[in-house]
C-alpha positions as a Markdown table, in Angstrom:
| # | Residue | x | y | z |
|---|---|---|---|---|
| 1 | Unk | 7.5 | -26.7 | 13.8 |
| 2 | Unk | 5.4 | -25.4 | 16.1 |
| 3 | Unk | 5.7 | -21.7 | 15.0 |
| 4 | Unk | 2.2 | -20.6 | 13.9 |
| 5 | Unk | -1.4 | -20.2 | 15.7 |
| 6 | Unk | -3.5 | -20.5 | 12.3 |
| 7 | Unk | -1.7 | -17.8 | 9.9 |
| 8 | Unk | 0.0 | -16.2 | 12.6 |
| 9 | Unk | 3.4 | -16.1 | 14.0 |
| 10 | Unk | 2.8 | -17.6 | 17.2 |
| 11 | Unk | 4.9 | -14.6 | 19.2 |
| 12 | Unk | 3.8 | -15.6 | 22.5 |
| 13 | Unk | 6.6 | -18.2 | 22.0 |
| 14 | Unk | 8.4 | -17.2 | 18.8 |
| 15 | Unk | 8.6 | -13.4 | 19.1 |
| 16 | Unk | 12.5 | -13.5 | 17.9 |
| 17 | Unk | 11.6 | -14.2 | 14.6 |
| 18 | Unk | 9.2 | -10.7 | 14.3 |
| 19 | Unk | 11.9 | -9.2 | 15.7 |
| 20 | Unk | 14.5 | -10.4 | 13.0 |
| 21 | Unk | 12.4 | -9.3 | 10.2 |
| 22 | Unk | 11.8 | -6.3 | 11.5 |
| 23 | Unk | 15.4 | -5.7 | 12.3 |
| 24 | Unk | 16.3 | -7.1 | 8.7 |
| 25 | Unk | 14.0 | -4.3 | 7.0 |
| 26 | Unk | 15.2 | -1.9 | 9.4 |
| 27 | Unk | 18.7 | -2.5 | 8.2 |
| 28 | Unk | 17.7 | -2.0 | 4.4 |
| 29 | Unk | 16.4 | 1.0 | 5.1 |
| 30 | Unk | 19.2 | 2.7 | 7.7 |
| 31 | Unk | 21.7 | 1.6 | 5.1 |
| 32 | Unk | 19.4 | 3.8 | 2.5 |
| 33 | Unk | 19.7 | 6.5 | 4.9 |
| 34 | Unk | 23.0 | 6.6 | 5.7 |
| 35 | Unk | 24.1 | 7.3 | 1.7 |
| 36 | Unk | 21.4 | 10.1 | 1.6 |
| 37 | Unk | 22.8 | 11.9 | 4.6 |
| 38 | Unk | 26.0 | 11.6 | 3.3 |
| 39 | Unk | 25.2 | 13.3 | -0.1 |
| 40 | Unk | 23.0 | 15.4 | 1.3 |
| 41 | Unk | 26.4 | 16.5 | 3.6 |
| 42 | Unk | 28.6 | 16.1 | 0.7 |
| 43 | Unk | 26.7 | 19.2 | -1.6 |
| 44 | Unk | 25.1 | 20.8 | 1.1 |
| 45 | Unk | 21.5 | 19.5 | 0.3 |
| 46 | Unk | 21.4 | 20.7 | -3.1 |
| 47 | Unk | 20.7 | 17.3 | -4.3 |
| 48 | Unk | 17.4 | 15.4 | -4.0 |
| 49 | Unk | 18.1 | 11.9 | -2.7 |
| 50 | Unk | 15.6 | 8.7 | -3.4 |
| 51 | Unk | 15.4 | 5.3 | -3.9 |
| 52 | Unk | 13.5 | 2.0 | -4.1 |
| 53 | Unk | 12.1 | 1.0 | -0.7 |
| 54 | Unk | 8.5 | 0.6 | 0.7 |
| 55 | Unk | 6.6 | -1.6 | -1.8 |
| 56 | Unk | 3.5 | -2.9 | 0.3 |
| 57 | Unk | 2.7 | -5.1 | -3.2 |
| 58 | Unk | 3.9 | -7.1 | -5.5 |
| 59 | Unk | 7.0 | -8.6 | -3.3 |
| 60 | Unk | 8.2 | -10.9 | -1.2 |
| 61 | Unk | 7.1 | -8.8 | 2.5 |
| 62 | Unk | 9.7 | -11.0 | 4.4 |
| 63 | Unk | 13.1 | -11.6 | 2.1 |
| 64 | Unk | 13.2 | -8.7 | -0.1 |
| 65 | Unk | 13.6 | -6.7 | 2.8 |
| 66 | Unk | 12.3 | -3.4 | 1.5 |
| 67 | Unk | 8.7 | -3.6 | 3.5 |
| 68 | Unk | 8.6 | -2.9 | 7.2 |
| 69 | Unk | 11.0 | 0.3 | 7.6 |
| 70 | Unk | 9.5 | 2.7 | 5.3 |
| 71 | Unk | 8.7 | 5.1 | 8.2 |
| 72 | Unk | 12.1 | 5.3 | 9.3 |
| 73 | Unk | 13.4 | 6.5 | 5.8 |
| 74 | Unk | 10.2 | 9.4 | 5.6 |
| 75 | Unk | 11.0 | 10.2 | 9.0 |
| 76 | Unk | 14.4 | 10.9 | 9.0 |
| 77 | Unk | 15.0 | 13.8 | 6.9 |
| 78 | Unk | 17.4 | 13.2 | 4.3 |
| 79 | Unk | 15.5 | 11.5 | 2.1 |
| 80 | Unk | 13.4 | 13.3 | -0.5 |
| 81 | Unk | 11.4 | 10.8 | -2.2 |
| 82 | Unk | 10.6 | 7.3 | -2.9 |
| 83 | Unk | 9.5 | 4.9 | -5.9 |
| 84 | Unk | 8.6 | 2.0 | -6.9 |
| 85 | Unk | 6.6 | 0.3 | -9.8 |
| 86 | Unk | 2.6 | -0.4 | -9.9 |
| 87 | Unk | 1.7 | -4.1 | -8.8 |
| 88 | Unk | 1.3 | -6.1 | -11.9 |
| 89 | Unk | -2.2 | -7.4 | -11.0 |
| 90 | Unk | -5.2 | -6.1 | -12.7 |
| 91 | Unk | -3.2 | -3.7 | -15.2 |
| 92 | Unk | -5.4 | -5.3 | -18.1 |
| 93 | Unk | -8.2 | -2.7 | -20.2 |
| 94 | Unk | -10.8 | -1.7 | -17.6 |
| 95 | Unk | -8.7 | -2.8 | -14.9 |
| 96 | Unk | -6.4 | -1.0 | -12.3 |
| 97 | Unk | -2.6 | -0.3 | -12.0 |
| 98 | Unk | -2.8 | -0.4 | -8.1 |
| 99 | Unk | 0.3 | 1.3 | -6.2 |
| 100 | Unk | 3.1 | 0.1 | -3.5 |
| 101 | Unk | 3.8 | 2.8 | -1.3 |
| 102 | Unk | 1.7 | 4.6 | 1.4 |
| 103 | Unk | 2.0 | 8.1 | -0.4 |
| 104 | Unk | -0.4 | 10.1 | 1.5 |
| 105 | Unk | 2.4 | 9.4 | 4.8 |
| 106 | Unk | 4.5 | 10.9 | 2.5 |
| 107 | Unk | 2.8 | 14.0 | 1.8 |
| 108 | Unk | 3.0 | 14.8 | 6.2 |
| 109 | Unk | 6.3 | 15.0 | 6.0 |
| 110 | Unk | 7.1 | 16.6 | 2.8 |
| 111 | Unk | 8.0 | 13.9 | 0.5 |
| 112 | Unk | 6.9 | 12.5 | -2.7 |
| 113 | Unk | 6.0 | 9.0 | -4.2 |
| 114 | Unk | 7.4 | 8.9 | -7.4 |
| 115 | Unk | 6.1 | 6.0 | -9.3 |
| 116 | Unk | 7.9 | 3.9 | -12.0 |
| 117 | Unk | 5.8 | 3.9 | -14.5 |
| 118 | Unk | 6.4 | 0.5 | -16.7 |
| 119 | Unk | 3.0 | 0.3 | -18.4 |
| 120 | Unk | 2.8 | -2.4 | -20.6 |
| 121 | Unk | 1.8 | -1.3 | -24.4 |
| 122 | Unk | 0.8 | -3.7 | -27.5 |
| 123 | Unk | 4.7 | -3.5 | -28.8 |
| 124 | Unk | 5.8 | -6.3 | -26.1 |
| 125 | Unk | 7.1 | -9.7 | -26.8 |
| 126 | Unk | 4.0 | -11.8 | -27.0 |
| 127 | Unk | 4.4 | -13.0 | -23.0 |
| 128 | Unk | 3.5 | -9.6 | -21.6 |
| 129 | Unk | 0.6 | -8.7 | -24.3 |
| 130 | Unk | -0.4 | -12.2 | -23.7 |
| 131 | Unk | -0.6 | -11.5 | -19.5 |
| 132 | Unk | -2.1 | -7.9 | -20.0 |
| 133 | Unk | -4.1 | -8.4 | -23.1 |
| 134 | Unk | -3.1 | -5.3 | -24.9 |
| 135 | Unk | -3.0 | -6.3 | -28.4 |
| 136 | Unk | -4.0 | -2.9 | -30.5 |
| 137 | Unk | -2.5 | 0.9 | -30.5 |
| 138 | Unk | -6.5 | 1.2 | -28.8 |
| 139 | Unk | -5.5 | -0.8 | -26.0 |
| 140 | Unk | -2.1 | 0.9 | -25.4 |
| 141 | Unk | -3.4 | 4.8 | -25.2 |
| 142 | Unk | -6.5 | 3.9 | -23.1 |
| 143 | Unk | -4.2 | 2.3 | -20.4 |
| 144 | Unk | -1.6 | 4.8 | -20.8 |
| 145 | Unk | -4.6 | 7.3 | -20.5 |
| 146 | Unk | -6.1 | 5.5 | -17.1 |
| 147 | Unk | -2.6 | 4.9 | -15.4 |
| 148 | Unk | -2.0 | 9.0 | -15.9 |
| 149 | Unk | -5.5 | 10.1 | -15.1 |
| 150 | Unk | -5.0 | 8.0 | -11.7 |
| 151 | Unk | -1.6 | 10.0 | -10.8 |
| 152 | Unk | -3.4 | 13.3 | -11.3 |
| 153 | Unk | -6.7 | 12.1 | -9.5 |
| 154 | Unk | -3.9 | 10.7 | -6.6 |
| 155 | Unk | -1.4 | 13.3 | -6.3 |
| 156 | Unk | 1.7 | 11.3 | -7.4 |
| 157 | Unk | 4.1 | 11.8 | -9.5 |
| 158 | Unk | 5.7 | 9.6 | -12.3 |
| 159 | Unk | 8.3 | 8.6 | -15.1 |
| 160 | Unk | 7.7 | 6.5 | -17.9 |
| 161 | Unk | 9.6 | 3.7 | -18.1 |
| 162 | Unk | 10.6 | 1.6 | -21.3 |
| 163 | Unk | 13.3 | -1.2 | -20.1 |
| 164 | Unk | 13.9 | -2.7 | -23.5 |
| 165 | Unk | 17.4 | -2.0 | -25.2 |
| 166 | Unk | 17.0 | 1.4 | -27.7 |
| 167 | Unk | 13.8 | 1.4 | -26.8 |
| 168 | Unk | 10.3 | -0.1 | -27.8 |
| 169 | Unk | 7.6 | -0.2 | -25.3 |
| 170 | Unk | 6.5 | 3.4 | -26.0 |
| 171 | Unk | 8.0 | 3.7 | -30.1 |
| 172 | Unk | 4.5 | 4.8 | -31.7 |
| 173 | Unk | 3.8 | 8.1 | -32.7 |
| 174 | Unk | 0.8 | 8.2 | -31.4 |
| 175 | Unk | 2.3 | 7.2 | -27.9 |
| 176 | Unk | 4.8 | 10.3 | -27.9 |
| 177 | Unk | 1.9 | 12.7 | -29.1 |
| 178 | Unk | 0.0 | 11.2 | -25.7 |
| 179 | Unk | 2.9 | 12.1 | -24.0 |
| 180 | Unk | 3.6 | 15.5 | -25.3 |
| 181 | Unk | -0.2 | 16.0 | -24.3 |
| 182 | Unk | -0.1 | 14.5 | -21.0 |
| 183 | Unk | 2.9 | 16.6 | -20.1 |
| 184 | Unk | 1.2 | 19.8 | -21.2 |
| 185 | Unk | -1.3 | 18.6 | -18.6 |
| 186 | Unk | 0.1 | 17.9 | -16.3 |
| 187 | Unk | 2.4 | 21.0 | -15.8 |
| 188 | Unk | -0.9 | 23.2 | -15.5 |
| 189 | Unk | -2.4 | 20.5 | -13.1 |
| 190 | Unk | 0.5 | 20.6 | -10.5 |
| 191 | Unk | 0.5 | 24.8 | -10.7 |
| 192 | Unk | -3.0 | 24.3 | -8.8 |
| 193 | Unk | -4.4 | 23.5 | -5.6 |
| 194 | Unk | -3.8 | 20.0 | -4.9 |
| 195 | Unk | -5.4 | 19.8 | -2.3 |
| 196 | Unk | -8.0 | 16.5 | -1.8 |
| 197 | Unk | -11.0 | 16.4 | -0.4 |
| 198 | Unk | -11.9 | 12.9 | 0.3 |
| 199 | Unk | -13.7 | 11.2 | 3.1 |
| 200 | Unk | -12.1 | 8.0 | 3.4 |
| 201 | Unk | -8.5 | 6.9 | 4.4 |
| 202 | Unk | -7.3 | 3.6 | 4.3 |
| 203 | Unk | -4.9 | 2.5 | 6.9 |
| 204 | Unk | -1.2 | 0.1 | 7.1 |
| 205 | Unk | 0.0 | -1.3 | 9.9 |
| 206 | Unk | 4.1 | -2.3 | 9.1 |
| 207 | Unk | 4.7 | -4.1 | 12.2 |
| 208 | Unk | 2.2 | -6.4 | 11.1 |
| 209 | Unk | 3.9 | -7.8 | 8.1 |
| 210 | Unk | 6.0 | -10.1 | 9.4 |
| 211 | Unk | 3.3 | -11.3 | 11.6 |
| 212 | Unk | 1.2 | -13.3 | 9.1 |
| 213 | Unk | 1.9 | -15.4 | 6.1 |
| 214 | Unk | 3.0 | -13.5 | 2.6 |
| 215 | Unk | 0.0 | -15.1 | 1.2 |
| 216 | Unk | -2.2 | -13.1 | 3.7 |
| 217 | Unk | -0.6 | -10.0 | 3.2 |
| 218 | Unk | -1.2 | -10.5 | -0.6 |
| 219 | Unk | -4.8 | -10.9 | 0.6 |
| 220 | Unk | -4.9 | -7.5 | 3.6 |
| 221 | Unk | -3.0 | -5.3 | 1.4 |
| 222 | Unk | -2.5 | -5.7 | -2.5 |
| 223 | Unk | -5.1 | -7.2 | -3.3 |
| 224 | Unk | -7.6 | -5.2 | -1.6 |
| 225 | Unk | -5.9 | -2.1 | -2.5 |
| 226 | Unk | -5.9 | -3.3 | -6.3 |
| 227 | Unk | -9.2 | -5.0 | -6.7 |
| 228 | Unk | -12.1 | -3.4 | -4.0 |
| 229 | Unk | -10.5 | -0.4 | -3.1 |
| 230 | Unk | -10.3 | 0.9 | -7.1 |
| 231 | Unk | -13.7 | -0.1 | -7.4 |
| 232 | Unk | -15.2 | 1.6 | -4.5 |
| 233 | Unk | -16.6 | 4.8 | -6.6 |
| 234 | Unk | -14.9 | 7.1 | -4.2 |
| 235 | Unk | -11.5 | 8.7 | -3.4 |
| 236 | Unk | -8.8 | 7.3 | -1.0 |
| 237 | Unk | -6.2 | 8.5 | 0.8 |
| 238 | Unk | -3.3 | 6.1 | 2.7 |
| 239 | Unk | -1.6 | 6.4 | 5.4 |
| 240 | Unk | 0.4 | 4.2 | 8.3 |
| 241 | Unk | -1.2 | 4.2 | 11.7 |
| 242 | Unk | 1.3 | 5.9 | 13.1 |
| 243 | Unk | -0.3 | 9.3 | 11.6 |
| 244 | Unk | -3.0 | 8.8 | 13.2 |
| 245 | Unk | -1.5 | 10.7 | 16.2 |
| 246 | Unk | 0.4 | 13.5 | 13.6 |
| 247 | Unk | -1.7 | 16.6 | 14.1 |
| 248 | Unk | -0.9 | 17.6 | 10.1 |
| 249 | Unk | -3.0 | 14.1 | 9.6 |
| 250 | Unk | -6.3 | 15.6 | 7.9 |
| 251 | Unk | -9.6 | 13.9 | 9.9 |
| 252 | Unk | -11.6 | 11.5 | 7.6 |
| 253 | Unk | -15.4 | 10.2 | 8.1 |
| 254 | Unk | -14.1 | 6.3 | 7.7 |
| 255 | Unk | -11.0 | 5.0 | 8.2 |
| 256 | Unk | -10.3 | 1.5 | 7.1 |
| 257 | Unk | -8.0 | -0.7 | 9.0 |
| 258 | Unk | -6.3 | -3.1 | 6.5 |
| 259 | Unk | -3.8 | -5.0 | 8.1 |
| 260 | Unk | -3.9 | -3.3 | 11.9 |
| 261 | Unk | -2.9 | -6.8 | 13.6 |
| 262 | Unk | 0.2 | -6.0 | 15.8 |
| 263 | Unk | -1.0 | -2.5 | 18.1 |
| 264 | Unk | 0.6 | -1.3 | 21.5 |
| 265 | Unk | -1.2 | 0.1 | 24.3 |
| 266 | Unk | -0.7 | 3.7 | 23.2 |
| 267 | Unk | -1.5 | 2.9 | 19.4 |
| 268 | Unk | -4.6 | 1.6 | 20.6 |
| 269 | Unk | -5.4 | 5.1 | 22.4 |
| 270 | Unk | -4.1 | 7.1 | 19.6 |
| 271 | Unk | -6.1 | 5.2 | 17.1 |
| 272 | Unk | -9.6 | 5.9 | 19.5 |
| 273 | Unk | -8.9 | 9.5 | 20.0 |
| 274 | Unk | -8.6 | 10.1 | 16.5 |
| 275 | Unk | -12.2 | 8.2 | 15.6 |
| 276 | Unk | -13.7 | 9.8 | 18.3 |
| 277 | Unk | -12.3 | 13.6 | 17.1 |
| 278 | Unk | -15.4 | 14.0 | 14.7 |
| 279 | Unk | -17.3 | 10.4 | 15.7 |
| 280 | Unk | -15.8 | 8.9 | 12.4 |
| 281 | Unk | -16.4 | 5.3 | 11.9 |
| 282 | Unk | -14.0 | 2.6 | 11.6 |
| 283 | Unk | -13.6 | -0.7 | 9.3 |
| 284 | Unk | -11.8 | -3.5 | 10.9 |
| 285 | Unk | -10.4 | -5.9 | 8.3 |
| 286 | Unk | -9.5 | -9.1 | 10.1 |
| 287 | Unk | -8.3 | -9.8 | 13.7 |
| 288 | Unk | -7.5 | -6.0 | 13.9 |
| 289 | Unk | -5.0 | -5.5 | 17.1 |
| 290 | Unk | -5.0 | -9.4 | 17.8 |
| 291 | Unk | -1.5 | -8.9 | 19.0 |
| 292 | Unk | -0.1 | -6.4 | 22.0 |
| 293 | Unk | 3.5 | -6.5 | 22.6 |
| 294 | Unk | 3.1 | -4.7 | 26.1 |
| 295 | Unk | 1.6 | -8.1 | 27.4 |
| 296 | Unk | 3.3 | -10.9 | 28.6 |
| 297 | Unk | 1.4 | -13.0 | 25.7 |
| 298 | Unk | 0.9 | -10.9 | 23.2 |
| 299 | Unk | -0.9 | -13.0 | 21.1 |
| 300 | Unk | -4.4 | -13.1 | 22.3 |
| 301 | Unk | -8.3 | -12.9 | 21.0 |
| 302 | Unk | -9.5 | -10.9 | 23.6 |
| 303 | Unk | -7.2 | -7.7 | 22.2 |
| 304 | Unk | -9.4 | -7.6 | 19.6 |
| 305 | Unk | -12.3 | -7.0 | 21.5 |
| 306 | Unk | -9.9 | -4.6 | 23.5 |
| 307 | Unk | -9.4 | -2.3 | 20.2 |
| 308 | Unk | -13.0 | -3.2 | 18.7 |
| 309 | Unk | -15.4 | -3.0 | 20.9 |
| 310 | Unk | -17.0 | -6.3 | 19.0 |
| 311 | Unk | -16.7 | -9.9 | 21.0 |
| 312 | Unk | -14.7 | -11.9 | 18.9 |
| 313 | Unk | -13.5 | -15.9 | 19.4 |
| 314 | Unk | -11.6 | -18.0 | 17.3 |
| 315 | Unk | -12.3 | -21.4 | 15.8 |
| 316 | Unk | -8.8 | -23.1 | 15.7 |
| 317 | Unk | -10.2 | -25.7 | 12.9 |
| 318 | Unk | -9.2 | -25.9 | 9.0 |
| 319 | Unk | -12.8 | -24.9 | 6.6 |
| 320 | Unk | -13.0 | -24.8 | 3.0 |
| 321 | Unk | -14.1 | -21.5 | 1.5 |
| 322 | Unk | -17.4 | -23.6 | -0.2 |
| 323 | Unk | -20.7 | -22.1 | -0.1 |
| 324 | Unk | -24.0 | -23.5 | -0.4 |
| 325 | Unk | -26.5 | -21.4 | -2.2 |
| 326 | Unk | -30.4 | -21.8 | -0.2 |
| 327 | Unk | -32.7 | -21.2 | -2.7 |
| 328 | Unk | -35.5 | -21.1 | 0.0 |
| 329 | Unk | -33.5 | -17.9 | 1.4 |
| 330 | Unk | -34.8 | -14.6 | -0.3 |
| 331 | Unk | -31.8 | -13.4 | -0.6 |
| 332 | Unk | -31.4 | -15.8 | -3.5 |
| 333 | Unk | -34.8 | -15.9 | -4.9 |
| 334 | Unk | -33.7 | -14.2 | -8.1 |
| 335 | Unk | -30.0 | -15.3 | -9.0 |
């Protein structure tokens, strides 16, 4: 109908739909904030307030509504923390339980990431052992093992979840001596210094949501969290552009833009005073800053090049993702 350019949201002539979306999620989350002030009135802030909101994975980023307003709930001081399950992708043996939220944002401004931990076990109905292949007691405690080693290695924080009726997920002894052990651990992990050290921070843009299909967020965000980024070899922290410009924000030697698609003027500056603080490097990840809602048509190539520094153009034709292996090339000689 005339509302896309590509996979985009054509917002130099549909920008009222960005806007509903981002008004929608906006909604969701103001209504989140308005019961946490009021409890946090009602008994004088003596009780923690948190819910479900934020999930950059494993969801619907336009109709589920619980995407592109995060910031406002972290930013507006009654809330304490947030949670959400791990993205059911990759969760089988030697695999990854990637996350939702952008926990490190969290961490600026005091708050915690509380993650609901639903890890499958080899005592579900035959669908789930089927989808996650955990057929033995083996396969349970090494992914109970990996899934807890990650929360200490991250800084988050986690229950344990068991959704079936008197339980059943987690009804092994051996699962609640793992517990009892991981407790003990984790109580003299969190007495220490937790603070990281790591070089590389990956970056969320939640503007930008809205702007592109759900398939291509799927591709930006989970799926490159859950899959590359867990393979990398190296620690990552995460954090929304907007922290960029927080002075509590620690500096990083590479910062990875995921999904950086929709960027004002003054994001734009923010975002090139902080790579040039220490002459840190940046990785763009597709059509970074394409779109700048100070113009008069926000949609346009040449902001890429703006934000970038790299000439880019765009071929407004359909291609199949087929390759054709040279064998004449060297780089092939040997597969």
């Amino acid at each position: 109908k005339g509302y896309n350019i590509g996979d985009f949201l054509d917002v130099n002539k549909r920008l009222g739909v960005l806007d509903f979306y981002l008004a929608w999620h906006a909604a969701t989350a103001d209504s989140q904030i308005f019961f946490a002030k009021y409890i946090k009135e009602r008994y004088q802030g003596n009780i923690l307030t948190g819910s479900f909101y934020g999930s950059l994975g494993c969801t619907d980023f336009f109709s589920s509504s619980t995407a592109s307003g995060t910031q406002r709930i972290l930013n507006s001081g009654y809330m304490d923390f947030l949670a959400a399950p791990g993205v059911y992708v990759n969760r089988q043996p030697g695999g990854f339980t990637g996350q939702r939220e952008v926990q490190d944002s969290f961490t600026l401004r005091n708050m915690i990431f509380i993650i609901e931990e639903d890890t499958r076990t080899h005592l579900e109905i035959d669908h789930f052992k089927n989808l996650f292949d955990y057929y033995t007691i083996e396969d349970s405690i090494n992914v109970l093992k990996r899934d807890f080693g990650r929360n200490i290695c991250e800084n988050t924080y986690a229950w344990w979840f068991d959704q079936h009726k008197g339980g059943g997920r987690y009804k092994h002894e051996e699962i609640y001596r793992l517990f009892k052990k991981q407790q003990e651990i984790a109580g003299e992990t969190y007495k220490g210094d937790l603070t990281k050290s790591n070089e590389i921070a990956i970056i969320f843009d939640e503007e930008s949501l809205a702007l592109i299909s759900n398939q291509s967020n799927y591709q930006l965000i989970e799926y490159f969290r859950n899959y590359e980024v867990a393979r990398i070899g190296a620690g990552v922290d995460y954090y929304f552009h907007n922290d960029l410009s927080n002075p509590d924000m620690p500096d990083y030697k590479l910062y990875v833009f995921l999904n950086s698609l929709y960027l004002s003027g003054k994001e734009r500056e923010q975002i090139k005073a902080k790579l040039k603080k220490n002459n840190a490097t940046a990785l763009w990840v597709y059509a970074s800053g394409v779109v700048n809602p100070d113009l008069e048509m926000p949609f346009d190539i040449n902001n890429i090049t703006d934000l970038t520094g790299i000439k880019t153009n765009a071929l407004f034709e359909r291609w199949s993702t087929k390759f054709k292996l040279c064998e004449t090339s060297p780089v092939f000689k040997d597969l």
